[in-house]
N, C-alpha and C positions, 0 to 999 in steps of 0.2 A: 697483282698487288696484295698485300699482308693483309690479313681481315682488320687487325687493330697491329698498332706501331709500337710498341711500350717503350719506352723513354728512360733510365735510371736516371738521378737525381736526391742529390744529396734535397736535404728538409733544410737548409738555413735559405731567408729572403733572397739570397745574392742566386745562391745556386737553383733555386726557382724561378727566378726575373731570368736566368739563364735557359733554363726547361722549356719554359712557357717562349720565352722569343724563338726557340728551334720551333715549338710546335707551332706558333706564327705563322715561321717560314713557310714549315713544311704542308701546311694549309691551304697557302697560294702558289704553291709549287704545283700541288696535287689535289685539285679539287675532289672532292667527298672522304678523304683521305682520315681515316679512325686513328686517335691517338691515344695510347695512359699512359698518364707519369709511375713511374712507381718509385714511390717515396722510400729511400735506406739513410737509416743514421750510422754515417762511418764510425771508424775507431776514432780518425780524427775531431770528429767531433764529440766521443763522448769524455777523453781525456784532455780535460780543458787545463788541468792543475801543474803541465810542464812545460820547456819549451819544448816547441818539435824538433830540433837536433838532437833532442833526450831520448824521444819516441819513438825514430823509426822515419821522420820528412815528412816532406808532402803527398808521398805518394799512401800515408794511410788514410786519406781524404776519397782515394778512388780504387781500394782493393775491392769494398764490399761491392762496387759499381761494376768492376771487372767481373768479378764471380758471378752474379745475379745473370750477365751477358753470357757468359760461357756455362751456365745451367739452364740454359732457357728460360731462364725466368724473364728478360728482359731482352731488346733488339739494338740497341743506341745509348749511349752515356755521353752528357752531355758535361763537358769539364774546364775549369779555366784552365788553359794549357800550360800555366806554371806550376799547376801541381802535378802534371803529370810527366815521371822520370824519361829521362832522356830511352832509356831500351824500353820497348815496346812488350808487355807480357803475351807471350805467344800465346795462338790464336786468334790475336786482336790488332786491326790496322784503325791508324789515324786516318782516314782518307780525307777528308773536310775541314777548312778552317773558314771561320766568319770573318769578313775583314777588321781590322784590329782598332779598338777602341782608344783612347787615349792613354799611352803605354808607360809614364810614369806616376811617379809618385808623388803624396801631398800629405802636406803638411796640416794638421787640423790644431789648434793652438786654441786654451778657453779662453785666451784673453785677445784674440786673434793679431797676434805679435809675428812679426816674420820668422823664418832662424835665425837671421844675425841680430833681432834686437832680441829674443830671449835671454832673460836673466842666468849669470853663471849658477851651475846648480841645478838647474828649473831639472824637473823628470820628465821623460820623453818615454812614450811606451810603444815600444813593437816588439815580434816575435823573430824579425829576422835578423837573422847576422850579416846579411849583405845592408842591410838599412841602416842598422848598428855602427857598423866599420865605415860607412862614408859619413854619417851621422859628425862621427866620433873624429873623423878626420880633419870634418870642417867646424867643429868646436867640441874640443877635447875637452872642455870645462863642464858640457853639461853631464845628467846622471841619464843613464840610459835602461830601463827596468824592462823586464819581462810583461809582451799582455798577449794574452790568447781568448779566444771568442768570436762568434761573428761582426758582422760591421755596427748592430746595435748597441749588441752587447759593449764594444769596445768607447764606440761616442757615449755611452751612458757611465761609465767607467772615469772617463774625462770631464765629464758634465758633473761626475760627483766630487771631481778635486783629486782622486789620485792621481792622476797627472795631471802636467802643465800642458804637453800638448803632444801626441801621435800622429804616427805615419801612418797611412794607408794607401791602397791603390788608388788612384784618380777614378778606374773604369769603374771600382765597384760603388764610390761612391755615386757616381753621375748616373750609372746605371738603376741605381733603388731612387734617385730622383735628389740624392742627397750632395750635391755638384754646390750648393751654395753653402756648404759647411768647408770646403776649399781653402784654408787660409792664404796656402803658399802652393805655387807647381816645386816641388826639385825634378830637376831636367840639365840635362846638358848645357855648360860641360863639366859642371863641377858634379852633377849627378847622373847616375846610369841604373836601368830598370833592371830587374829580376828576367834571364831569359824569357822571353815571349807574354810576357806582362801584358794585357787588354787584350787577349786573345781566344775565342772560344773556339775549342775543338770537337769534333762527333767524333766519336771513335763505335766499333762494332764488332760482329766477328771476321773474322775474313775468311769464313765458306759462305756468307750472310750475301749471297748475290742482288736479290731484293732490295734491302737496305741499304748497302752501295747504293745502287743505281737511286733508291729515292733523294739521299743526300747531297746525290751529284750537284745537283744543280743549284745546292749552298755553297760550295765550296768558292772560297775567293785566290786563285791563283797567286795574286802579286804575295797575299798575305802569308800563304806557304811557305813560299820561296824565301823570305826571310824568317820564319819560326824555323825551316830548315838548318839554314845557316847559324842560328843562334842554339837549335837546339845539338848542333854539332860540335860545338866549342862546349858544352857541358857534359856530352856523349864521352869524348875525349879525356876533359879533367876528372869524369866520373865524379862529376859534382852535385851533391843533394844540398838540401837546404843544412846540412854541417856547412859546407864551403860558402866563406863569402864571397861570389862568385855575382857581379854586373855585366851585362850584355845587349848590345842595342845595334838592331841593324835597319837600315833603310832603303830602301830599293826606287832608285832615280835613273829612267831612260835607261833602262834594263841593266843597268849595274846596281852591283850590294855594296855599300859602305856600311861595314862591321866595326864596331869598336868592344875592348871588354876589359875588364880589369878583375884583379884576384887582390885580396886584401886581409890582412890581419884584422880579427877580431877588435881591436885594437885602434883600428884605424889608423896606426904608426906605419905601417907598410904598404904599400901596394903595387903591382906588376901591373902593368898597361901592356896591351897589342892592339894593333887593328890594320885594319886591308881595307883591297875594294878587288874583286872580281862581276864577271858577267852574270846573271842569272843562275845561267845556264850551270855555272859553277859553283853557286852557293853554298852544297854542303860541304866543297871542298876546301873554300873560304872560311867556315868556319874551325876547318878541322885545322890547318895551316896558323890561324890564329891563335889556334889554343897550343898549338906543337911551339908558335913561337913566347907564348905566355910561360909556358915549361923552361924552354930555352932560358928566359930571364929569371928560373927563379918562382916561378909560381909551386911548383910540385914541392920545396922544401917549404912554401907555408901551409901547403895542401896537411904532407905526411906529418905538421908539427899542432892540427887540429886536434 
């Protein structure tokens, strides 16, 4: 066993409530088991002032996290698996995912209004263009504004009045304890999450034999099995946080039922596909759904981003 575990970890609350429950885990996995976090402020968090289709995605959230692991500085990175790109930066395997927390989105409103009764006008503030474009779809009347920061930053942001009301993930709120600021779930069918949204992933090196094996026995199979699939239909469109890209799959009595939609910024457009395959076949399910999302027409609102 590793004398001490070192852990990468981004420094905002979310990304620590996420550090701290692996080293939970790995606690009661591995009795006497040494762990440090080691705390990196990414790029993504120091450029707060664009959106991140501007910047480079989600994935500048976990490059310093990557390097830190492939210099020895650290063993394990602990990451919400939506910001991490669908190809894998060599040297580094996903092996682990936690089973998945509550995988869409919520509506937090200061005056705790649902969507449909918000006023026409009212501003809505998120960073992404997949939340945007369904936003947009299902009330083309509101104003839809850029917010970037962490989850404080962003309720505090709201709580001051510039906006009427923001989206955020459901997991990150319930997760820091903040579940009763919730106004609204959007969920299916008129709403679809972010690939692999409530989902936390270990990633490491992959000559790291040690670490593998302590991980093992975090990993939640079913939960795989579908970030697979969902992260294969993005693999495909070669979609980052540019693409408005929705995706949600669920795994019942060993079959995956995949849905996903590609959307104009706009929310005037958007392409549907979905399947159901075996498990067993999940990445292929994904890949098939994104080839038929192409087929309809997704690739000409891809290449007109």
């Amino acid at each position: 066993m590793k004398k001490i575990l070192r852990i990468a970890t981004r420094k905002s609350a979310l990304a620590l409530w996420q550090a701290n429950h692996v080293q939970s885990l790995l606690r009661e996995a591995h009795a006497g088991i040494e762990i440090e976090l080691v705390k990196i402020v990414t790029e993504g968090d120091r450029i707060l002032d664009r959106p991140l289709a501007e910047i480079g995605g989600k994935g500048l959230f976990l490059k310093e996290l990557e390097r830190a692991m492939l210099n020895g500085e650290a063993d394990l990175a602990v990451h919400s698996m939506k910001d991490v790109p669908a190809g894998m930066t060599a040297g580094l395997v996903l092996d682990a995912v936690l089973p998945r927390a509550n995988p869409f989105d919520a509506l937090v409103s200061r005056d705790n209004q649902l969507l449909a009764d918000l006023p026409a006008g009212s501003r809505i503030g998120t960073s992404s263009l997949r939340r945007k474009s369904q936003l947009l779809a299902l009330r083309p009347d509101l104003l839809v504004a850029d917010l970037r920061g962490n989850v404080d930053t962003r309720l505090r942001k709201l709580d001051e009045g510039q906006y009427d009301a923001i989206i955020l993930a459901c997991a990150g709120l319930q997760r820091l304890g903040l579940g009763a600021r919730i106004t609204e779930t959007l969920q299916l069918p008129d709403w679809l999450p972010a690939s692999t949204q409530g989902i936390i992933g270990l990633q490491c090196r992959q000559d790291d034999v040690v670490t593998r094996s302590l991980i093992k026995p975090l990993a939640d199979t079913d939960t795989m099995v579908v970030a697979s699939a969902e992260r294969a239909v993005a693999q495909v469109l070669e979609a980052t946080c540019q693409v408005p890209l929705a995706v949600y799959a669920v795994l019942e009595n060993g079959m995956v039922k995949l849905k996903s939609v590609v959307s104009t910024p706009d929310g005037k457009e958007s392409i549907e596909a979905a399947g159901e395959a075996s498990a067993a076949d999940a990445v292929a399910l994904g890949e098939q759904v994104a080839a038929d999302l192409l087929k309809s027409g997704a690739g000409k609102i891809i290449a007109n981003l």
